[in-house]
C-alpha positions in Angstrom: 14.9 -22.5 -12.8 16.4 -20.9 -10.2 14.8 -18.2 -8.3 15.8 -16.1 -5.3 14.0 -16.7 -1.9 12.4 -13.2 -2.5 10.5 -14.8 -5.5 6.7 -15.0 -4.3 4.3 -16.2 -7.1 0.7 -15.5 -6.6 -1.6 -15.6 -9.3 -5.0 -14.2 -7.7 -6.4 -12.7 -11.1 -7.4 -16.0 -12.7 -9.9 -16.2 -9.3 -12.0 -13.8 -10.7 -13.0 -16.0 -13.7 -13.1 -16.6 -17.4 -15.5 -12.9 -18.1 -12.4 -10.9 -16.9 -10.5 -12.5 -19.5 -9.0 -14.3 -22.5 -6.7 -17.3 -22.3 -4.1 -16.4 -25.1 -1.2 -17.4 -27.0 2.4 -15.3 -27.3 3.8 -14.7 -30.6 6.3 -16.8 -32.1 8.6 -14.1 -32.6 12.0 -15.0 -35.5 14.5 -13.4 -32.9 15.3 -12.5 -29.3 17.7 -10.1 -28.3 18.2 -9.0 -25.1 18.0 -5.4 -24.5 17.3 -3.9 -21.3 16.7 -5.9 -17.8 15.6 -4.0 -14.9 17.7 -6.2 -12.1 16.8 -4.0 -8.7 13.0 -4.6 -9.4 13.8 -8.5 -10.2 15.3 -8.1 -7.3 12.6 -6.6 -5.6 11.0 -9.7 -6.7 13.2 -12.1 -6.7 13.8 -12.7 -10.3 17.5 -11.3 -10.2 19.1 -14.5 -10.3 18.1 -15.6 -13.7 20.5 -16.1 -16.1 19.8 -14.0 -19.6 18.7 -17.1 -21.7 16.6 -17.6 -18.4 14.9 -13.9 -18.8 14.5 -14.4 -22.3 13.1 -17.6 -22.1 10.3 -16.2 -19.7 9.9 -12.8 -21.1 10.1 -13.5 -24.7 9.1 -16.9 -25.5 6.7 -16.2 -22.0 7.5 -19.9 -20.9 5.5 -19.5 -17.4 7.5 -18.3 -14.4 7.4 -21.3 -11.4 4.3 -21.7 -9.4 2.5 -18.6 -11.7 -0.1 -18.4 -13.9 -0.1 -20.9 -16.5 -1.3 -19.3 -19.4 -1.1 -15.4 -20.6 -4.8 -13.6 -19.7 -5.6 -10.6 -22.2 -7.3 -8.7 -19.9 -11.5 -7.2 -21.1 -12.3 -3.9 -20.8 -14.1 -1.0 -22.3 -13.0 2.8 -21.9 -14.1 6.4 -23.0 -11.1 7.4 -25.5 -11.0 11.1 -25.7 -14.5 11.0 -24.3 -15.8 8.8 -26.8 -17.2 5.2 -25.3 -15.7 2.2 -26.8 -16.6 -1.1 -26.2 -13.6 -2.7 -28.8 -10.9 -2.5 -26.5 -9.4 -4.8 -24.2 -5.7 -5.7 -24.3 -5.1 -6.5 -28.0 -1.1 -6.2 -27.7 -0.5 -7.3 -24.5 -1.6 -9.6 -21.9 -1.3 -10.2 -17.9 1.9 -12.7 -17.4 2.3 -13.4 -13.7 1.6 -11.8 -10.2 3.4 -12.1 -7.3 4.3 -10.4 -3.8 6.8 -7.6 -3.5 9.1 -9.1 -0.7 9.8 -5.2 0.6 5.9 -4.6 1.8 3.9 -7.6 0.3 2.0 -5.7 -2.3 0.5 -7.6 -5.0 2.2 -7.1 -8.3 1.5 -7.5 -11.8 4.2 -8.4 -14.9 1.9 -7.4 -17.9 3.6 -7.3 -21.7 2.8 -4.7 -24.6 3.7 -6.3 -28.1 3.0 -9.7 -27.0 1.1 -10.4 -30.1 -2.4 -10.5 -31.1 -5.5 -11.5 -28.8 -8.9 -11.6 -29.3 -8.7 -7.9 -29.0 -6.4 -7.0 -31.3 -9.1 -5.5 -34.6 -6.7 -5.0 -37.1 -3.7 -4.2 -35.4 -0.7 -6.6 -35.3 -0.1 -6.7 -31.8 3.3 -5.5 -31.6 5.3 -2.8 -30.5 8.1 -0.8 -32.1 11.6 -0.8 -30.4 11.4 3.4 -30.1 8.1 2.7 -28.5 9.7 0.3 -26.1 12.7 2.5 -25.6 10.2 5.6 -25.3 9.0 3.8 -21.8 12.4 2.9 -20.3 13.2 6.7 -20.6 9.5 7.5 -19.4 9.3 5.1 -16.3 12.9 5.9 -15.3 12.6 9.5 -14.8 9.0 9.4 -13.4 10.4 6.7 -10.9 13.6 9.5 -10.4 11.2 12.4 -9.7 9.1 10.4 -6.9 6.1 9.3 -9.1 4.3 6.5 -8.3 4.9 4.5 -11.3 4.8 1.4 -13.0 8.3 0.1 -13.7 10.0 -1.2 -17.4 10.7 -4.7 -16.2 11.9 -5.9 -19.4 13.1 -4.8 -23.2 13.9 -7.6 -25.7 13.8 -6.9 -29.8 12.0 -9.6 -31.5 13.4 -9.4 -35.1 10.3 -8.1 -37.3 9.7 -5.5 -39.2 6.7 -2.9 -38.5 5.1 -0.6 -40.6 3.6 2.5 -38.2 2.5 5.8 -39.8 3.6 7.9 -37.1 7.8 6.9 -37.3 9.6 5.6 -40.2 8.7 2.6 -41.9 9.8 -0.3 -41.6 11.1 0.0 -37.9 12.2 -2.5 -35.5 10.2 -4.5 -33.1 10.2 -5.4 -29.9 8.3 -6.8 -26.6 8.3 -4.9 -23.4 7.1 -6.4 -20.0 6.6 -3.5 -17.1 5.9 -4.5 -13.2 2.8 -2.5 -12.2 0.8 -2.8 -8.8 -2.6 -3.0 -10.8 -4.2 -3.5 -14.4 -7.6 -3.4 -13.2 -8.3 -0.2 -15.0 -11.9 2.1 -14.5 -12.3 0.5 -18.2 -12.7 -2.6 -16.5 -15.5 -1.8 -14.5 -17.4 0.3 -17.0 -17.1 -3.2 -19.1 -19.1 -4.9 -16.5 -21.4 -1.8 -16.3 -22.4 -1.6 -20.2 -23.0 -5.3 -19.8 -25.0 -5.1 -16.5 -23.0 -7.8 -15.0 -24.0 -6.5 -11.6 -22.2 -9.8 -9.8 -19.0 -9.4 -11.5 -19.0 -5.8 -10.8 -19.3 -6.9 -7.1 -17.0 -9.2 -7.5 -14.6 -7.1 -9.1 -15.2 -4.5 -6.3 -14.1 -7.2 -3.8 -11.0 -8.4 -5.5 -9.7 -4.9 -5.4 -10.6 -4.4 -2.0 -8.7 -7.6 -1.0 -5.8 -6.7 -2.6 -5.0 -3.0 -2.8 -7.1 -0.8 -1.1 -8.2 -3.3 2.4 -8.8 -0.3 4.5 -12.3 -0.3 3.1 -12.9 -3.8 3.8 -14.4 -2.9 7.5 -16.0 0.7 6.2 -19.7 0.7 6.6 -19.8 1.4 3.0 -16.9 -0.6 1.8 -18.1 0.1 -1.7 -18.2 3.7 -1.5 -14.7 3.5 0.8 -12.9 2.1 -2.1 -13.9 4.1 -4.5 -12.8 7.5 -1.9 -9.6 5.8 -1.6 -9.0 4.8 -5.4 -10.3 8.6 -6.1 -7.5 10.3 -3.7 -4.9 7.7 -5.2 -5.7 9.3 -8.9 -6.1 12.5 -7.5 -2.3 12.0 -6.1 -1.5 11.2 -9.6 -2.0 14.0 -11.1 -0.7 16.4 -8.6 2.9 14.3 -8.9 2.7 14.9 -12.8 2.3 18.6 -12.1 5.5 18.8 -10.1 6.9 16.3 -12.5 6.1 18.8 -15.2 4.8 15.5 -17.2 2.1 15.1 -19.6 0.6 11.8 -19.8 -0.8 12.3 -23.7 -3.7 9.9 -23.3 -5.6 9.8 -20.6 -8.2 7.7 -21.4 -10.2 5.6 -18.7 -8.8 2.6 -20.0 -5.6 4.1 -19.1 -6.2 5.1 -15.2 -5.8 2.2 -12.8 -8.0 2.2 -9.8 -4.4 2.1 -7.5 -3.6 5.5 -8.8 -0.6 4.4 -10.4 1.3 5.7 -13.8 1.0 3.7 -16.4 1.2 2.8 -20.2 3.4 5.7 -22.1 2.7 6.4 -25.2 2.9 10.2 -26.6 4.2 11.5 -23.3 6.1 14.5 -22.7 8.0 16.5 -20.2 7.3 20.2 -19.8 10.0 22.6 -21.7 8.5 25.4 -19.7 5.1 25.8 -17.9 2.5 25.9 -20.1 -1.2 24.8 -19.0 -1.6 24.3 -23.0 1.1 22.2 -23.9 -0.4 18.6 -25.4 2.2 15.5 -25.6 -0.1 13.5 -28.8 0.1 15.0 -31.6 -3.7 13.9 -32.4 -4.6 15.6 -29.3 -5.9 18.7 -31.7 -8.5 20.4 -28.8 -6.0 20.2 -26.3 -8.3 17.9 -24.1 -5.3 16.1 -22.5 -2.9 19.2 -22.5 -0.8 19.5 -19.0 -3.1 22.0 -17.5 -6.5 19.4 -18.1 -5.2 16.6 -16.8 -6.6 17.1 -13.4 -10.0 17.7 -14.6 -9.5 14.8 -17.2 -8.9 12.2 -13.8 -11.8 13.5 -12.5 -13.8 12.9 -15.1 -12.9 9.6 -14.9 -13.5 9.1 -11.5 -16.9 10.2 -12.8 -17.2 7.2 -14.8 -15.9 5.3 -12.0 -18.9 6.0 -9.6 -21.3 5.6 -12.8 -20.9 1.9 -12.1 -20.8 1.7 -8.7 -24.2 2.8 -8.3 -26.1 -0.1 -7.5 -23.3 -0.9 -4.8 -23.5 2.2 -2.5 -25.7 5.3 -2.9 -25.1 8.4 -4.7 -25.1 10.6 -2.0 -22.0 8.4 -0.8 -20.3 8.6 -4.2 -20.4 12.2 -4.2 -18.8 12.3 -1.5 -16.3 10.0 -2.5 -15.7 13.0 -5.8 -16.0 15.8 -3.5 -12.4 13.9 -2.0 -10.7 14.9 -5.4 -10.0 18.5 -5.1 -8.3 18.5 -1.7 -6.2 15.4 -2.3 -5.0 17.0 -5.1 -3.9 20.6 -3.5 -2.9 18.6 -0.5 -0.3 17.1 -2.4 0.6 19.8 -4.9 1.5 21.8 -1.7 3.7 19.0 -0.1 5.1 17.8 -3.8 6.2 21.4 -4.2 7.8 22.1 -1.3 9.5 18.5 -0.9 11.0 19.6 -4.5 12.0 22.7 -3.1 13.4 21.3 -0.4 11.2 23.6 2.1 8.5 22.7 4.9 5.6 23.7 4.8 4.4 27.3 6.7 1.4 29.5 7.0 0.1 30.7 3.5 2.1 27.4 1.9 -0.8 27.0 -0.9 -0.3 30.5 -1.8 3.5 30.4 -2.3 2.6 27.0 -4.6 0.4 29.4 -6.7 2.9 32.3 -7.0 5.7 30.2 -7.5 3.8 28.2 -10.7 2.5 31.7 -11.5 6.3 32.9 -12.0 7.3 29.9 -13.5 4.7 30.4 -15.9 5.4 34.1 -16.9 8.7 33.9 -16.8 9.0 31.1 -18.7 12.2 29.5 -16.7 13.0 26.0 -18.1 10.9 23.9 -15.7 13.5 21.0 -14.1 15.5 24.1 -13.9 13.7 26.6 -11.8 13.6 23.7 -8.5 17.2 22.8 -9.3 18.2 26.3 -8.8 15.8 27.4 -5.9 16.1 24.2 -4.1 16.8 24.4 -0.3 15.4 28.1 -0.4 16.6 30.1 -3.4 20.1 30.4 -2.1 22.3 33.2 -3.5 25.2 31.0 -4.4 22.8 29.0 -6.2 20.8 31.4 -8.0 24.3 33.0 -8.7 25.8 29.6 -10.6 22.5 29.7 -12.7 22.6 30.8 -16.4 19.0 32.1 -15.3 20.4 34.6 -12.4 18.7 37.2 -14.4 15.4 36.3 -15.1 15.4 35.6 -10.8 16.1 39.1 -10.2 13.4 40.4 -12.7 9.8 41.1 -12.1 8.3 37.7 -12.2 10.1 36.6 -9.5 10.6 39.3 -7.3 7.8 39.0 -4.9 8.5 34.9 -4.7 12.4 35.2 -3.8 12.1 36.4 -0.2 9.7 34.1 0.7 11.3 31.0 -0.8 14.4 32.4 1.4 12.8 33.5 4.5 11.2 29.9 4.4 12.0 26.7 6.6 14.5 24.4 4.7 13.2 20.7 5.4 15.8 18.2 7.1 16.3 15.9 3.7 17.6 19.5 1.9 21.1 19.5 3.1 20.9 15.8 2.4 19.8 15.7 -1.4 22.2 19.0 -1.7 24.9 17.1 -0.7 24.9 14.5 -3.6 26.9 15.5 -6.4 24.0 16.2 -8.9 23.2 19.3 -6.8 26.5 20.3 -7.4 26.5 20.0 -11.5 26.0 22.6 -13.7 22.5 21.8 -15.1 19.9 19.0 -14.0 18.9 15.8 -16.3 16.1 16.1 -18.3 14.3 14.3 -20.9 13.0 16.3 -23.2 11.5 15.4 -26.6 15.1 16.1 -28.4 16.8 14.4 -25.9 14.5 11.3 -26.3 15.1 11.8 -30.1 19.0 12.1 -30.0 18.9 8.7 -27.0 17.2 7.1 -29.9 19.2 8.3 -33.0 22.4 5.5 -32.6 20.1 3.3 -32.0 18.2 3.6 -35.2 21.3 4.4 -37.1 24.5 2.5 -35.6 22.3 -0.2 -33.1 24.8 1.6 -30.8 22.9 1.3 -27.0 25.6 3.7 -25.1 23.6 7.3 -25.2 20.3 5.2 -23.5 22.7 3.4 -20.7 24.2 6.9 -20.2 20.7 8.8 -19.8 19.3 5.7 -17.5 22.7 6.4 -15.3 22.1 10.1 -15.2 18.2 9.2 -14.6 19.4 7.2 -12.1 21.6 9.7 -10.2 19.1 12.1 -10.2 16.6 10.3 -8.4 19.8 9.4 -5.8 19.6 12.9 -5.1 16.3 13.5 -5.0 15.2 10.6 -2.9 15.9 12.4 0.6 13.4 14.8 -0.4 11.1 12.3 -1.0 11.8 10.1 2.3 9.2 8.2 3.4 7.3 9.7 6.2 8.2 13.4 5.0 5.4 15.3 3.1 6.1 14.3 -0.4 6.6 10.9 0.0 5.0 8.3 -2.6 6.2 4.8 -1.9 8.3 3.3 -4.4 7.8 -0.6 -4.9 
């Protein structure tokens, strides 16, 4: 097979042994069709070059990629799922495929499927995933990546050819398997596995692994233990300070679903914000609002709770508080610099309170979210605010003591930049909101026609073109993008 010299195979996750994981078998699926290939992220990691029966030879029929791992791993771990402990989990539709180095920065890198087929861990589920629910995370990934979030990537989208019967979307309805490119999979989950087992060793073990390969600025700490877990703590509370500005709820937030690299990851009932509203839930079965958009913070740090539960025969609790105790400011620290990158402004004296009043008059006033920084962008500028369908609700009471300030503020040096792309100069910004995910999907369930998803990745795409200036590395709101 021929492969790019950016291709850099390195399976490190079989080192950690056979109680991390299962050695498993993909399904034999009756058809492959090609659907969707990410090809700047192969080409990030050198996997561009592959022809399409290459790619679906290795990400549907998972024949290993050269010099990787041999065999697919389903991945052990436990998790609290809406607060509830469950020790049944595990991957049981997916399963780690191959690692390798990102040839921009040398990051370690995961390609991990979802409907893969069944594993050890799999209960009574089949083990596969629905087309929508594959679609769902293109659209998901693609405008998280667009608005500067540190998220995994949809590497890959082929339909498999079987017929699945869900409850929650008419029945039957195509299948498909998905692979995504994520910096981690070792989730909290993972450790609290270890910790209900009281496999002290492998939690150790598992602590060292992670300080090798993602977070090695603990490695000469004097508590690398409780340096790691500050660090992975900041990284989630990053997280969820970029979904706020995102105006993106997760749906699930389970700790089987937060990575200890602080990254995005496996979409299920997500949603984007409509219009701020602390309340708003993305999963339906979310009925105590637990999840909504305005808990998620507190949900990640609940996690990070259950985090320093098992590290506590590592490090001392005293030093694991302290390691919480880092939430909160990371958080604000980068909800004030999120918000004002978006905004386009630097940051000034009293910056955390103009964050406050300007989600406080977002909130009240009940502006469409995307909408309100695509208009005030660059410092609420009167030919701006003028072209907006919303020029009204600006001059009313919500957001009259907010408008000077955003003007009288410092414009940062990427705003004339990302104003300068032609987005800035359309008539409305891209969004994917539930009916637009629904009516992306719709000629695809009806006609197999793929043109209205191409279209909204293009428009994705465009948008995070314009954004990215705001978003340059070294400036405030800066996440880096692998």
């Amino acid at each position: 097979m021929p492969v790019s010299k950016a291709y850099r195979p390195d399976p490190r996750h079989p080192s950690l042994g056979g109680e991390f994981y299962d050695v498993v078998a993909p399904a034999d699926f009756p058809e492959a069709t090609l659907r969707f290939r990410n090809d700047r992220w192969a080409a990030r990691v050198g996997l561009d070059t592959l022809t399409d029966e290459e790619w679906v030879r290795h990400f549907a029929r998972f024949e290993p990629l050269p010099g990787n791992i041999a065999q697919p791993l389903a991945l052990r771990y436990h998790g609290h799922q809406f607060r509830s402990y469950n020790p049944d989990l595990g991957d049981g539709r997916g399963f780690l495929f191959a690692q390798m180095r990102d040839a921009a920065d040398g990051r370690l890198l995961d390609l991990g499927t979802k409907g893969s087929g069944r594993t050890p861990w799999s209960r009574t589920a089949d083990g596969r995933l629905t087309l929508k629910g594959g679609v769902r995370e293109i659209l998901a990934t693609e405008m998280l990546e667009a608005q500067g979030v540190y998220t995994s990537k949809t590497f890959s989208l082929i339909e498999t050819g079987e017929d699945l019967v869900r409850h929650d979307e008419p029945s039957p309805t195509r299948s498909a398997v998905m692979v995504r490119l994520s910096h981690s999979h070792v989730r909290i989950g993972t450790f609290q596995r270890l910790a209900a087992l009281e496999q002290q060793a492998d939690i150790k073990r598992l602590v060292d692994y992670c300080i090798e390969h993602y977070w090695s600025q603990a490695a000469d700490a004097p508590d690398p233990v409780a340096a790691f877990f500050t660090l992975a703590v900041e990284a989630i509370a990053r997280m969820g300070a970029d979904w706020w500005v995102a105006g993106f709820v997760h749906g699930v937030l389970n700790t089987d679903n937060t990575t200890i690299t602080g990254e995005s990851f496996d979409y299920g009932p997500w949603r984007f914000l409509p219009t701020l509203d602390p309340a708003f839930t993305a999963a339906y079965f979310d009925h105590s609002g637990l999840y909504a958009f305005g808990r998620q913070a507190p949900a990640l740090f609940w996690n990070c709770e259950r985090l320093a539960g098992c590290l506590l025969d590592l490090s001392t609790q005293a030093e694991l508080v302290k390691g919480l105790e880092a939430f909160q400011p990371a958080f604000w620290s980068r909800l004030e610099a999120r918000t004002h990158a978006k905004l386009g402004l630097v940051p000034g004296a009293g910056a955390r309170e103009l964050v406050q009043d300007f989600y406080e008059a977002l909130s009240k006033s009940q502006l469409p979210y995307e909408r309100a920084f695509f208009d005030l962008v660059g410092g609420a500028m009167p030919e701006r605010i003028a072209a907006s369908p919303h020029r009204d609700a600006y001059a009313g009471e919500h957001w009259s003591g907010i408008m000077p300030r955003l003007r009288a503020g410092q414009p940062s040096s990427s705003a004339a930049a990302a104003l300068a792309h032609p987005y800035f100069g359309g008539s409305a910004p891209c969004t994917i909101l539930i009916d637009e995910m629904e009516a992306t999907w719709a000629p695809i369930a009806e006609n197999d026609d793929w043109f209205m998803l191409h279209r909204k990745i293009a428009d994705i795409r465009d948008q995070g073109a314009a954004l990215a200036p705001l978003f340059e590395p070294g400036g405030q709101g800066f996440i880096p993008q692998y």
